[in-house]
N, C-alpha and C positions, 0 to 999 in steps of 0.2 A: 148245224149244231149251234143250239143257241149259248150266251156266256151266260155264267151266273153272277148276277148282283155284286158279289164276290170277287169275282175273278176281274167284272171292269174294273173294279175298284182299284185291285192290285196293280193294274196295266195303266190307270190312271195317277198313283201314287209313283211307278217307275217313270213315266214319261214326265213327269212336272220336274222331277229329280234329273231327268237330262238331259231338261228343257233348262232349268235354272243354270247347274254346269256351263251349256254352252253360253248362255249368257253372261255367265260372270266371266269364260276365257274371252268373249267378244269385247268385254270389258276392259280387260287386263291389255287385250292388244293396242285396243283405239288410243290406251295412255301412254304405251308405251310409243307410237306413234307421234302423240304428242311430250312427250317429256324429249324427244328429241331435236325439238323445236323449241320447248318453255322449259325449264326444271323448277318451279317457283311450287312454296311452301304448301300454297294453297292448293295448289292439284293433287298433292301428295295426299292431304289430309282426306281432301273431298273421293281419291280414287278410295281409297279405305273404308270409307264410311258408307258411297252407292256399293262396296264388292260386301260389303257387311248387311246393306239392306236387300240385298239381291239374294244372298244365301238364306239369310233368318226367311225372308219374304215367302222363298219357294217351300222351303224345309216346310212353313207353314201353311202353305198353301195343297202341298201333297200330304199330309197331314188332316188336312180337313176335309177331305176323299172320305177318308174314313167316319162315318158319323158320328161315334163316338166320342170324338177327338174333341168338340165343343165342350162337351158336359163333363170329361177331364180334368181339361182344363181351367172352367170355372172353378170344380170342385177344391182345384191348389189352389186357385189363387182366392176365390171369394166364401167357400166353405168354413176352412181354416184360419181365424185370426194369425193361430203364433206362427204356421208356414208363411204366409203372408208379411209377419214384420222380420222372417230370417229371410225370406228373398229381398228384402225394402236393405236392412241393414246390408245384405252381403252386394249388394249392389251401390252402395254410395262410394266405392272408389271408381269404380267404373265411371258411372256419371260424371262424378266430379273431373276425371281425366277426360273428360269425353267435351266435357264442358270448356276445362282447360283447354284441349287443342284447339277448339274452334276460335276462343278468345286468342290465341296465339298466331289461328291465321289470319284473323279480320285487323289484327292490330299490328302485326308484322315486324314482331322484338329482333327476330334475324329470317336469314332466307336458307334455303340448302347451299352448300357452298363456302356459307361465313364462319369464320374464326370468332369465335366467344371463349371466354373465360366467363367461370364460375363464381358464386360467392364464396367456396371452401379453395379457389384457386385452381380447381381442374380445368386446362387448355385446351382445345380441339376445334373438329369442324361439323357443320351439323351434315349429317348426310340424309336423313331421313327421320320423318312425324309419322307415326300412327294414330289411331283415337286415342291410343292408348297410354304412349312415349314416344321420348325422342333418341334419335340415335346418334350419340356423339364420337367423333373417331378422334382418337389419342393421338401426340404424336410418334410414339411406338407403335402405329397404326391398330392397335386394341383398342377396342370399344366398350360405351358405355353408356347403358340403358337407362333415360329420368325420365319417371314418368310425366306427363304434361303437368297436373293440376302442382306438382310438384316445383319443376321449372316458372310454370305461372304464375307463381309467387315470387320468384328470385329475384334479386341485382344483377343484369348480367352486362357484364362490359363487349359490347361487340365491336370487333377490331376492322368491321368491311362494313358497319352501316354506312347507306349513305355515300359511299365513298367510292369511286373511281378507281383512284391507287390509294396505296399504300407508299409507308417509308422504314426505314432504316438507319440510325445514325452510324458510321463504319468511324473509327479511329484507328491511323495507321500511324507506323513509328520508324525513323529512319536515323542512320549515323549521326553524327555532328558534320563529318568528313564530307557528307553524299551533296550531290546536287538537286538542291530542292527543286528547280524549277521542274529540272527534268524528272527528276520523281514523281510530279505533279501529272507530268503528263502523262506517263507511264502508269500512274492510276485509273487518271481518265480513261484513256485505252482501253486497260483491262475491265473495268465497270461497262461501259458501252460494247464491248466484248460479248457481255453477259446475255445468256439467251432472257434470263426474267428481270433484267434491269429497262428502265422505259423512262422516256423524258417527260417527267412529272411537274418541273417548276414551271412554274405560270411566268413570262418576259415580257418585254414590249414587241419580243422577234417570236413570240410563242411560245411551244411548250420547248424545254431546255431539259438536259442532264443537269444535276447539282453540280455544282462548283467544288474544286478542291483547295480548303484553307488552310493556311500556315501557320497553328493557331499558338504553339508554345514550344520555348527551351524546356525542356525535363532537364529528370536528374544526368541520364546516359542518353536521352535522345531530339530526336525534335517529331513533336507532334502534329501529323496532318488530317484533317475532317473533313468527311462528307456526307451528302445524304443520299441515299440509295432509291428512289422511286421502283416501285413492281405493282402489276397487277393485282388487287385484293384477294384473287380466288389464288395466288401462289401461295403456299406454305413461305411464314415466316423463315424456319431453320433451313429451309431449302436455299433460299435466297440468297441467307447469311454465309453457308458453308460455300456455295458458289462462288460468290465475290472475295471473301476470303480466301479460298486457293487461287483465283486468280489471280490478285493482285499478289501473292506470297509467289508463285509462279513469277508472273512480269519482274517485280525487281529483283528478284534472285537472277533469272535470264539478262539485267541491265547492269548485272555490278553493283547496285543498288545497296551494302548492309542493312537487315532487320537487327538491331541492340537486342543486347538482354542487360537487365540490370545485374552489375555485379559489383562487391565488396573488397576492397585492400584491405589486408591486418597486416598491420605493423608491429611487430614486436621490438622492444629495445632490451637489449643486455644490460642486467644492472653489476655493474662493478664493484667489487667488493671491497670497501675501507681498508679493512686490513688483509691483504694477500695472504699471510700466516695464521687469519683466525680460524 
């Protein structure tokens, strides 16, 4: 029994459709393969862009099985002027985002991974590029969607360009009463302690822990300073809250007093001139 004209057609329309399927999942695995070796901006954008040409590509190409599908498609696009300038118009954000990202990956303002602030002062980390947008994670770990041609215009301050580690200025505050020296130590400890703290200063003996200074009398206390060194891909607030309980831990555990500031009022009694008035 022979097929009809028709029927290849259909059979040929089905299999291109899951002919393309399987190659966009061949797709999606080979990155995912690799993003567990690289995770850089650029793979991200480019996996988006071939799993985008691979879908449009086949859709079109099991589409053109059918013959009539040419002189359709002319028909929108080159029959019709005003169709014509509403697909031209309804397409220039696309573009432009699309343009946007690729400018973003060849010039490399941040990577996946880095800490950016915004020019409205929104904070995060970039987790992922499409053609489309970027996906930025809050530190209430909510997220939030700009699109590229958007961001590609911005000031963005990035807090891991470039950079190795990061830092931290920490100010700690101790009795009048306490022993500095040992306080000192008792910091350092707890800082090196720290799973995300890392020896960042540059020495003549290498890389080093920050030092701890003894930098002023306060009003109720004495003031000690450090710098905190951590890998760029740690969350700031992670960092902070860590060394902070630790070291609030350590000199609590050493007898160590943490001050708070507080106020004497003195009141005086005022006596009265005349007892009988």
């Amino acid at each position: 029994m022979e097929l009809s004209n028709e029927t290849i057609k259909i059979f040929v329309f089905i299999g291109t459709l899951l002919l393309t399927y399987v190659i966009f999942r061949i797709n999606r695995y080979i990155f995912k393969k690799i993003y567990k070796i690289r995770k850089a901006l650029y793979l991200r954008f480019f996996e988006r862009m071939l799993s985008s040409v691979i879908l449009v590509g086949g859709v079109v190409i099991a589409l053109s099985s059918f013959g009539g599908f040419d002189t359709i498609w002319k028909t929108m696009l080159g029959g019709t002027a005003f169709i014509s300038a509403v697909l031209i118009f309804a397409a220039q954000d696309v573009i432009k985002d699309n343009l946007a990202g690729l400018m973003i990956t060849v010039y490399k303002p941040f990577e996946i991974g880095n800490r950016v602030q915004l020019e409205d002062g929104t904070a995060g980390i970039i987790r992922d590029i499409t053609m489309r947008h970027v996906v930025l994670q809050l530190q209430d770990t909510q997220v939030i969607i700009v699109p590229n041609s958007k961001l590609n215009a911005m000031s963005i301050r990035n807090y891991s360009y470039m950079e190795e580690y990061r830092s931290a200025l920490f100010q700690f505050h101790i009795a009048y009463d306490s022993d500095v020296e040992k306080a000192m130590r008792v910091i350092a400890h707890a800082i090196m302690e720290s799973e995300y703290s890392v020896p960042g200063k540059k020495t003549d003996h290498g890389m080093e822990y920050g030092p701890i200074y003894f930098m002023a009398f306060e009003d109720s206390s004495l003031r000690l300073t450090t710098t905190v060194y951590y890998e760029a891909s740690s969350p700031s607030e992670v960092v902070i809250s860590d060394i902070n309980l630790r070291v609030d831990h350590a000199l609590r555990e050493n007898g160590i007093e943490i001050p708070y500031a507080y106020l004497n009022v003195v009141q005086k009694e005022r006596k009265h001139e005349d007892a009988h008035a």
